[in-house]
N, C-alpha and C positions, 0 to 999 in steps of 0.2 A: 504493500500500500504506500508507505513512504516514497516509492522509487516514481509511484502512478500521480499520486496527490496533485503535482501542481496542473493536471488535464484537469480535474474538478475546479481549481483556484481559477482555470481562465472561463471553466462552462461559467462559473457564479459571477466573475469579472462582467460577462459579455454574452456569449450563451455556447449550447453544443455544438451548433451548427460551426460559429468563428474558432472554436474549440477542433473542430475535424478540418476545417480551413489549413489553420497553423501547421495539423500534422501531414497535410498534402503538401506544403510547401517545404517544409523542411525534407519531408518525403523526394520531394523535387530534385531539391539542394542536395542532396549526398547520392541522390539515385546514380549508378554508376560510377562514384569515387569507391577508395581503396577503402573502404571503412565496415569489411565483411565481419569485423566484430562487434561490429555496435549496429542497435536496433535505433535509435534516436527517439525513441518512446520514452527509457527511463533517464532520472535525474543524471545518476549516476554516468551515463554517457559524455556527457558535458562536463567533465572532469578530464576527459581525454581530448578534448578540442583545442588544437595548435591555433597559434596566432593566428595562421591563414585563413582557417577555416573559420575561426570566430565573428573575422571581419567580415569574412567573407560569405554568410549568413545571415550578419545583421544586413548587410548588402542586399541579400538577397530580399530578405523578409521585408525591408523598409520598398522595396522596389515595386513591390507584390503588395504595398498597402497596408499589412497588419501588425507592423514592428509598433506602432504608437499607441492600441490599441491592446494586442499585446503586454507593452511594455508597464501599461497602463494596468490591465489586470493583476500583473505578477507581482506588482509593488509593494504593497500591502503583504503580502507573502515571506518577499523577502526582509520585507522590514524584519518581521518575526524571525527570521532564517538568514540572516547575513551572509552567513559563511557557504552557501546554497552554491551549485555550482554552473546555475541556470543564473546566475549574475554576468555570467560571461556573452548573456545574448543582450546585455543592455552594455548602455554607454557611459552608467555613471554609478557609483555605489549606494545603497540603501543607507538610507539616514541612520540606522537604527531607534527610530521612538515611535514604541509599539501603540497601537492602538488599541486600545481597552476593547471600545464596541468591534472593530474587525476581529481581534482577537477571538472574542464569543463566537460572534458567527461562524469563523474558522473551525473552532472545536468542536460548535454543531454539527457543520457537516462532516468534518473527520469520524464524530461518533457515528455517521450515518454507512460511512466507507468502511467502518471496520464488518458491513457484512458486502460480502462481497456481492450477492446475488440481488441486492439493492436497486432502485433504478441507477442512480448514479453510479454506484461500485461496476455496474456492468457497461454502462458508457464509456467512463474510463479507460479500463479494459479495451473497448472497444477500440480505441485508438490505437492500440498496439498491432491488431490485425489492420488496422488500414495502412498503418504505417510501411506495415508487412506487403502488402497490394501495391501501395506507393512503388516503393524500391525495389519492387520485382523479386521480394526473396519468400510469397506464401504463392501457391496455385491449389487454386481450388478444383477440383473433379464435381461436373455435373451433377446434382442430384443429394449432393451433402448439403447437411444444413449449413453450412461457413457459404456456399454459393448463392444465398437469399439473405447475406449480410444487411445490407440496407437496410431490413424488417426490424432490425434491431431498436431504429429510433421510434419503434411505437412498443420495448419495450417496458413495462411486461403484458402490456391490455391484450395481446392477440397470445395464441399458442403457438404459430410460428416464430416469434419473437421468443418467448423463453425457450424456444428450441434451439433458435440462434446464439441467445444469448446464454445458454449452459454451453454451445460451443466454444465460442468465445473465451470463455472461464477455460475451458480444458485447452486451449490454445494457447491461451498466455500462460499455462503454470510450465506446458511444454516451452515456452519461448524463453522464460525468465532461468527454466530449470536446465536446461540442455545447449541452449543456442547462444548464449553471451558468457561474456568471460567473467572471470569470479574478482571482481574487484575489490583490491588489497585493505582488507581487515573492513567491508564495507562502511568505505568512510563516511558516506552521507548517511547511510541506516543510522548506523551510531549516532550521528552529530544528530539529526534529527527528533532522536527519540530523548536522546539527553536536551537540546532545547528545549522540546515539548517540555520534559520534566522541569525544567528551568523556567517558564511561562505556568507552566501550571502546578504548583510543589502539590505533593501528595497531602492530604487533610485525613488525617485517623483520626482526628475529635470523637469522632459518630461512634469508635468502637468505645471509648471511654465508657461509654453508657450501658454497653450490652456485659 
């Protein structure tokens, strides 16, 4: 979830639609460069982005219209997350001073992402397999449910859709589990979960009582 999180930060920013926007383009941008170990779905990717490519993405993305927008959504995010390594696609560093009311909302919906089969937790998701489309590294065979992808944005109201969207889920645990490289003591997991703990300290008061 940490790795997916900030697809949700731009649907809430802006919406899903500018959210699947961003990952066509960036889909665009590496499609056919040497970068057969990175999916450009999770955070964690963007830890491995050389000078060239940084520049050369914000390039891309501002060109294509959605870098202000974009940049616009993540802010708030990274306010919370400084050390993120999705700062690499903007042009100036997060202030660090958190925002109490964004802060909340944030938490609401992370509490909402930690199931995965959610509406949001599967849209999310969802981004991964487009990504995957994008950059020519998923082919689908006729007749599977990953081939009536699309259906996914009415889920979960249709039963096509949660058939999709359980696809989905078994595709990304395959993408995340087998197809990218294991990056070294994952740094942003960590940092992540430790800020969260730092934003939000643990409260046992409540057990005092029982």
């Amino acid at each position: 979830m940490p790795e997916l999180v900030w697809w949700d930060v731009i649907a809430d920013g802006v919406s899903h639609r500018f959210a699947a926007r961003v990952a066509g383009e960036i889909g665009e941008y590496f499609k056919g460069k040497d970068h057969r170990n990175h999916w450009w779905a999770f955070i964690s990717d963007y830890s491995q982005l050389s000078d060239e490519d940084s520049g050369g993405l914000r390039e891309h993305l501002s060109q294509s219209g959605v870098l202000p927008q974009l940049a616009d959504s993540l802010s708030g995010f990274l306010t919370l997350y400084p050390d993120c390594p999705l700062t690499e696609l903007l042009d100036s560093r997060p202030t660090g001073i958190v925002d109490v009311g964004y802060l909340l909302r944030f938490g609401n919906r992370l509490s909402e992402l930690e199931d995965k089969r959610s509406r949001n937790g599967v849209l999310i998701q969802a981004q991964v397999v487009y990504m995957g489309f994008v950059l020519g590294r998923l082919k689908v065979k006729r007749g599977l449910a990953l081939a009536d992808f699309p259906e996914v944005e009415h889920y979960p109201d249709t039963e096509k859709s949660e058939v999709v969207g359980a696809s989905i889920c078994s595709t990304v645990n395959m993408v995340a589990g087998s197809m990218l490289p294991k990056y070294a003591e994952d740094a942003w997991v960590q940092y992540f979960w430790k800020r969260s703990l730092d934003l939000h300290p643990l409260d046992f008061r409540h057990l005092e009582k029982e």
